[in-house]
N, C-alpha and C positions, 0 to 999 in steps of 0.2 A: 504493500500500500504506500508505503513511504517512498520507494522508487519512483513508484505511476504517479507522486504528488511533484516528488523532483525531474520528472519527465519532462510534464507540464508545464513548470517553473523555466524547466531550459528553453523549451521550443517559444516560450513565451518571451526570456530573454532576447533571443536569437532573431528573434521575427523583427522585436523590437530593436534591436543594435543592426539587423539592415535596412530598417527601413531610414531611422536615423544617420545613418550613416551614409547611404542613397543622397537622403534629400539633404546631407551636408556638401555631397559632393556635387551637386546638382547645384545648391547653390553658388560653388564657385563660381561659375561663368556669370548667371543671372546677377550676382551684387555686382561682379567684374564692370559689368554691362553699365548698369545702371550707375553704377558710382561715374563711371567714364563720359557718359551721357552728360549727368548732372555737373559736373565738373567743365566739360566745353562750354554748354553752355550758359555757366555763370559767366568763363572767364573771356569768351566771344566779344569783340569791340561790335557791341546790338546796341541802339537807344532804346536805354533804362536796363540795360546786363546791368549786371552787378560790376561786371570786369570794367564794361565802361567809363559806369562813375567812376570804381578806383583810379582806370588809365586818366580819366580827365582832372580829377581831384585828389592826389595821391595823401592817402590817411596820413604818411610818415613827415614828417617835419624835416626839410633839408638844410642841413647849414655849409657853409663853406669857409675852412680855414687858411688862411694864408701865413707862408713863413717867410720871411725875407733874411738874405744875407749881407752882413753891414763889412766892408771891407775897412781893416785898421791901420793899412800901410799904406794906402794909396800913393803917395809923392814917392815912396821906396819900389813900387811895383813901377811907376813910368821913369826915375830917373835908372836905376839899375836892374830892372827887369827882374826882381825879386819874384817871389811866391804871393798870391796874395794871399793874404790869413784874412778870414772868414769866421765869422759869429753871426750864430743864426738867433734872429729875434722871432716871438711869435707863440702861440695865435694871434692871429687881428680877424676874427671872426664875423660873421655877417649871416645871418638869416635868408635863405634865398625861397622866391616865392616863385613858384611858375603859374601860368594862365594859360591854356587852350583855348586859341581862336578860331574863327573863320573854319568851325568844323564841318566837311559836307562829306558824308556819305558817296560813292559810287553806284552807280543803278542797280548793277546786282549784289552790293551789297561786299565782294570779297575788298573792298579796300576803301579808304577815306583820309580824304586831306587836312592836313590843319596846319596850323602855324604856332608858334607856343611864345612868349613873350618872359621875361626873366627879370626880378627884381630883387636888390638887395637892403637890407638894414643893417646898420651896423649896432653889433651885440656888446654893445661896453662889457656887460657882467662875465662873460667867455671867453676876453679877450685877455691878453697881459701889458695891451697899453692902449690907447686910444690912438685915432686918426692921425692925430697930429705929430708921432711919433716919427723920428726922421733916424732914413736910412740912408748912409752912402753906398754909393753905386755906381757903375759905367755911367756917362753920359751917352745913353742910348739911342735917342733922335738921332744923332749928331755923329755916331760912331756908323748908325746906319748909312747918311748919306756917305762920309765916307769910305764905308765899301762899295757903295755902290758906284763911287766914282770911280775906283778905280781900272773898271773896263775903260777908260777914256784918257785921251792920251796925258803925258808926263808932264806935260807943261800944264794942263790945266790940273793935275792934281796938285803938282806946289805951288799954283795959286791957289787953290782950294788952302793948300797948310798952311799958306802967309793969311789967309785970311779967320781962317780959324784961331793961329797965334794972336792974333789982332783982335780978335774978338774973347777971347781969353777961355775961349772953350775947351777946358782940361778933360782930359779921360773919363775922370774921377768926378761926381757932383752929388751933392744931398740931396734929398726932396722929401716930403713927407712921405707916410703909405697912404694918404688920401690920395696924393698926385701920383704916385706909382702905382696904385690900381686903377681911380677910374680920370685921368690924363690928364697934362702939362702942355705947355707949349715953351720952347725954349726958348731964352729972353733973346737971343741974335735972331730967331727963325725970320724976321724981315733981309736980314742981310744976307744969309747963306741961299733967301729965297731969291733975291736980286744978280746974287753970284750966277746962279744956275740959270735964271732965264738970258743973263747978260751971255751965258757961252753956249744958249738953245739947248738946255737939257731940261729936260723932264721926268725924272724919277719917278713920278705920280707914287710920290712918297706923302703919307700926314705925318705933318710935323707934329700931333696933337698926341703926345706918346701914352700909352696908358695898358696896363697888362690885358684890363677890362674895358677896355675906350674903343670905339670904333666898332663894327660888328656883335660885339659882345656886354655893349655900353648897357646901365642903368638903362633896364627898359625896352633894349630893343629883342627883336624876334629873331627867329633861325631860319627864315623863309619858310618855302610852301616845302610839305614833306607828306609823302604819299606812302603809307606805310600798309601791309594787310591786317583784315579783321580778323581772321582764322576760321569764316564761311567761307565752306567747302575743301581748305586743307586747314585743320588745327596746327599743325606744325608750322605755315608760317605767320603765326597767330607775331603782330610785332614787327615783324620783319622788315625795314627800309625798302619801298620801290625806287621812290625816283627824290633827289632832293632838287628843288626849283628847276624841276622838271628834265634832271636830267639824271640817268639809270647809272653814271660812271663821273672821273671827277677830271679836272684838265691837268694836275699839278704829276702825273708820275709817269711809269709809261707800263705798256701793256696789262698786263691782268690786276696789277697795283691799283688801277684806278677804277677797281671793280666796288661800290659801295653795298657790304654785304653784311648783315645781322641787322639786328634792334639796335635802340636809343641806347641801349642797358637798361629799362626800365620795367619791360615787361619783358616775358621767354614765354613759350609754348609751353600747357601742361605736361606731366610724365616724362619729365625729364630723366636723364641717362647720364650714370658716370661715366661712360666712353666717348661723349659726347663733344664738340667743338663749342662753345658758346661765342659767337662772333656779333662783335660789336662795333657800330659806323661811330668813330668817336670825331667829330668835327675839331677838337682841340688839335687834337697833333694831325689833321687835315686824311685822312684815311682809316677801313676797316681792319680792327685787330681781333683777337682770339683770347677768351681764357678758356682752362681746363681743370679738372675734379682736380684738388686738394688734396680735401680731407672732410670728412662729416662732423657737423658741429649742430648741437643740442643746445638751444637759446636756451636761457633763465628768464623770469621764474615760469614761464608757459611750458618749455618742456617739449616744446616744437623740434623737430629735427629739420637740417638742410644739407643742402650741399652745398661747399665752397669751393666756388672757379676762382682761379687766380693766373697772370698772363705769366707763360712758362716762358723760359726763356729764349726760345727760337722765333719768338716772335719780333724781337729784334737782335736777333742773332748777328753776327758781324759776316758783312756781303761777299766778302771776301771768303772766306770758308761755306756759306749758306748762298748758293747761287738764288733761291726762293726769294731773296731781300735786294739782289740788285736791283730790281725795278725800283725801288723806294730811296735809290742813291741821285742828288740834285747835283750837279749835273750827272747824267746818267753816264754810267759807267761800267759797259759789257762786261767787263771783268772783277769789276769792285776794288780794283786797284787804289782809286784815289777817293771814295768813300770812306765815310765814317766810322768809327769801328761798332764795336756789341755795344749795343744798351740806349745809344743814342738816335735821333733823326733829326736832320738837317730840313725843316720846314718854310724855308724863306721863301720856297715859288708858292705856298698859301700864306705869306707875311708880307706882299708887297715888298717883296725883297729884302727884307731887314734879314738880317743874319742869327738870330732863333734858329736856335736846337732845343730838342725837347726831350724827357729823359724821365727815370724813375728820381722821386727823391732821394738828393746824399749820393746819384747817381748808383743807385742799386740796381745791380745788374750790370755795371756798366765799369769794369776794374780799368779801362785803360785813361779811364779819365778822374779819377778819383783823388789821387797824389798830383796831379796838374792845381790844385790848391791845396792850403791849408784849415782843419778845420769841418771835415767832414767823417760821416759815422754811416754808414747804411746799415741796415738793419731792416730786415723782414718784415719784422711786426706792426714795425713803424709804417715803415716806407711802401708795402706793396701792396696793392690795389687788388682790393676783394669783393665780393659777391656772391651772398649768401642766399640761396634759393630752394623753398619748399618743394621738392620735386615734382609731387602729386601734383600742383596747381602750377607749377612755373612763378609763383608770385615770389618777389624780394625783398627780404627781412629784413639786410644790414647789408648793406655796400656802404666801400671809401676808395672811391676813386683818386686816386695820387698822382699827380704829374709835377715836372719841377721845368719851370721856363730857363735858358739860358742863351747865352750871347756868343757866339764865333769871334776871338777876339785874335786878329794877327798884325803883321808888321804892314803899317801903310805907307807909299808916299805921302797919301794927302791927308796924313794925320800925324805929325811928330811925335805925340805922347805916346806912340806906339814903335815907335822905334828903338827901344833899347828891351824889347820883350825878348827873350831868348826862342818859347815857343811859341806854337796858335795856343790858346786854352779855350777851354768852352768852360767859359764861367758862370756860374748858375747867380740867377739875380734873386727867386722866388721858388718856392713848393707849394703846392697847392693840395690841400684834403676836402675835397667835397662827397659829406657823410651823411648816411639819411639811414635810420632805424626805425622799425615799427614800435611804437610806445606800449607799454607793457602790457596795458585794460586792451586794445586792439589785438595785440598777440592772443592773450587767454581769449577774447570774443571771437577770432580766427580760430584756436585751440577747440574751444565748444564748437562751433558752427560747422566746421569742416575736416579738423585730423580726428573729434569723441566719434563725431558718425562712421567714419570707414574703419576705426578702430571698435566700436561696439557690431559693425557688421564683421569685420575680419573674425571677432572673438565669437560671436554668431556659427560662421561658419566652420571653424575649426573646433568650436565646442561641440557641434553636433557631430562631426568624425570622430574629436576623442570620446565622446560619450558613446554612440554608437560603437567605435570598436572597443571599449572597454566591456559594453553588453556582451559582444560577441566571442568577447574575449572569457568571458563569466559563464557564456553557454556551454564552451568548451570544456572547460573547468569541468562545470557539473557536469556534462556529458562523461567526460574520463572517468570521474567519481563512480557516476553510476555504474558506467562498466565494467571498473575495477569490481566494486558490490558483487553486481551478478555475475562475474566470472568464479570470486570466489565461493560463493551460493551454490553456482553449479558445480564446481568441485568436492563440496561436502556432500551432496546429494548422490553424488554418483560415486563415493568411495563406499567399502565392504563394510559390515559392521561386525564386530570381532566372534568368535566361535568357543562356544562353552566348552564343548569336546576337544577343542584345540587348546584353551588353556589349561585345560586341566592334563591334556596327556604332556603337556610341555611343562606341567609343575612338575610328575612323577617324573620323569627324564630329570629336572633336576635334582 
């Protein structure tokens, strides 16, 4: 009776550990589905997605820090061509606001245009000086026209010098960081402008210098930029089509001038660690690459991401990395007379001012690091990251890092440059422009979107380990039982002992 109860008990088990187990496996695909669904299209550029408001009104707060480097030897750097020593000042921080304008839609929908618009405040409580805080530096306008003269013949460069000496414009000048970021005009620019049209040149230089001035001034926009929505491919959910209208850029040569990935703002859901993350970055004028890291678990939400970060071949030195000659100004089939690792020479998108652009502290970048004094790289610091929820492609905490610098060599039409020993690319600025999701929006992202696939994940795999745990308990008793009635039937079918036999086996003993 006991057996036929534990029969019962097993088959009962068992029915129930496959059918749960069935419909756990069953639902894998179905949550798969559905979660994938709901996930496009939150994060689909639709009016009124969810992805859209965030794309147009980004929750995270962006600030942008600057660092500048104050040189302490200047008169020792142009009369004996010394080292210059380098102290970096900084934060001078600012609050930066973006605004999407002029947004339209494409008819069917896979793409839409806009224009974004950029404003700064400046953050006295973030900062370690105010505006007014004055750094020495190149004189920049001025060292620009000077290179630039020197395509044009020798005599009008050492009028160029005698006029420059005469105007007393040294190397070296101070200016606030108000006027070093957003621009200056230099106190000769009437005279050096009278030099130039007196000998028919036209640089179609601004003399109005400013890191943030021009292009990138208080206020103005990035042009027209036609990006996809991610109707009809998710994957190029972000993706740059054309910027003011055109699919490729004038300043490099061949496949260099291909503009390819996102703003860096948004990516495609379901991202991949073997993935490329490519980004049109307009500061250093061309498309770059990061790649997986390392996985990182924000506080106090408990969110997990991936971190891209840009490896180092992406400016790898032209000369061993054929991949990077196109990105060599003037271009240089061989990479011979290109710049080395870690840097770019950007002046055909500078109006020709002679800017290179670089990791801060020149990380990444050894063969220019000891060309001054006074610098530290450092990873942590200095390298530009990107931290992104896979599932959704959205981004927690990026710090974008770049450091501005100057091409500084021996001129005719410049004296203070004549007793330089070598060119240096001397950095003037670094730049951290950082944006984090605030904590109450993390946990609100945490509930709304990683508890759900996580209580459907535990869903699904509870019901396989519950289901094979039943089946696994059927077995069990099954064996049990077996064991039982095998031994049952052994007792049954053994002899049962003989009176005549033990008694004639007692007299025998």
């Amino acid at each position: 009776m006991a057996s036929r109860k534990l029969i019962i008990v097993d088959v009962i088990l068992a029915v129930l550990g496959v059918i749960l187990l069935v419909v756990g496996l069953a639902l894998f695909p179905v949550f798969d589905k559905k979660i994938k669904e709901s996930i496009e299209k939150s994060v689909r550029l639709e009016n009124s997605s969810e992805g859209f408001e965030t794309w147009k009104e980004p929750p995270a707060p962006i600030y942008i820090s600057f660092y500048f480097f104050n040189v302490s030897n200047a008169e020792d750097v142009v009369k004996n061509g010394s080292k210059p020593i380098l102290k970096e000042f900084g934060p001078f921080t600012y609050r930066e606001y973006r605004k999407k304008t002029d947004i339209d839609f494409y008819e069917n929908g896979d793409k839409l245009r806009y224009r974004e618009q950029k404003y700064y405040t400046f953050d006295r409580k973030s900062s370690d000086h105010d505006e007014n805080f004055e750094i020495c530096t190149l004189n920049i306008p001025v060292l620009t026209v000077a290179t630039s003269v020197r395509f044009y013949g020798y005599g009008i460069q050492m009028v160029l010098a005698d006029v420059l000496d005469w105007l007393g414009e040294s190397l070296f000048q101070c200016h606030s960081v108000k006027e070093l970021l957003w621009g200056y005009t230099p106190k000769s620019v009437e005279e050096i402008n009278n030099f130039l049209k007196n000998h028919s040149i036209d640089l179609k230089i601004n003399f109005t210098f400013g890191i943030y001035s021009g292009p990138t001034a208080n206020g103005t926009d990035t042009g027209d930029i036609d990006i996809y929505t991610g109707v009809g491919d998710i994957n190029k959910l972000g993706l740059v089509d054309t910027w003011n209208g055109n699919s490729s850029l004038p300043f490099w040569h061949g496949y260099c001038n291909k503009i390819n990935g996102s703003d860096g703002t948004i990516w495609h859901p379901f991202v991949d660690t073997s993935e490329r993350m490519y980004i049109f970055n307009t500061d250093v004028c061309r498309s770059i690459y990061l790649t997986y890291s390392k996985s990182v678990t924000t506080s106090p939400s408990g969110i997990t991401t991936y971190r891209f970060t840009p490896p180092s071949s992406v400016m790898a030195d032209p000369r061993t990395c054929p991949d990077n000659r196109c990105f060599c100004s003037p271009y240089d089939v061989n990479g011979t007379f290109c710049l080395r690792a870690g840097v770019l020479n950007v002046s055909m998108c500078r109006q020709d001012a002679p800017i290179v652009m670089s990791q801060p502290h020149f990380f990444e970048a050894p063969d220019y690091v000891d060309g001054v004094v006074g610098l530290s790289p450092n990873a942590a610091v200095h390298q530009t990251i990107l931290d992104v929820e896979p599932f959704t492609g959205v981004t927690l905490n990026a710090s974008k890092r770049i450091q501005v610098n100057m091409y500084v060599q021996k001129l005719d039409s410049y004296r203070d440059t004549q007793h330089l020993n070598n060119s240096i690319v001397f950095p003037i600025s670094w730049v951290d422009e950082h944006a984090a999701i605030p904590d109450d929006q993390a946990k609100k992202f945490y509930r709304e979107v990683i508890l759900p696939m996580k209580i459907a994940d535990g869903v699904k795999y509870g019901l396989v380990a519950l289901g094979s745990l039943l089946i696994l308990c059927a077995v069990v008793i099954l064996i049990v039982v077996l064991v039982k009635r095998r031994r049952t039937e052994k007792l049954e079918v053994s002899p049962e002992p003989d009176e005549r036999t033990s008694l004639l086996s007692g007299e025998r003993s």
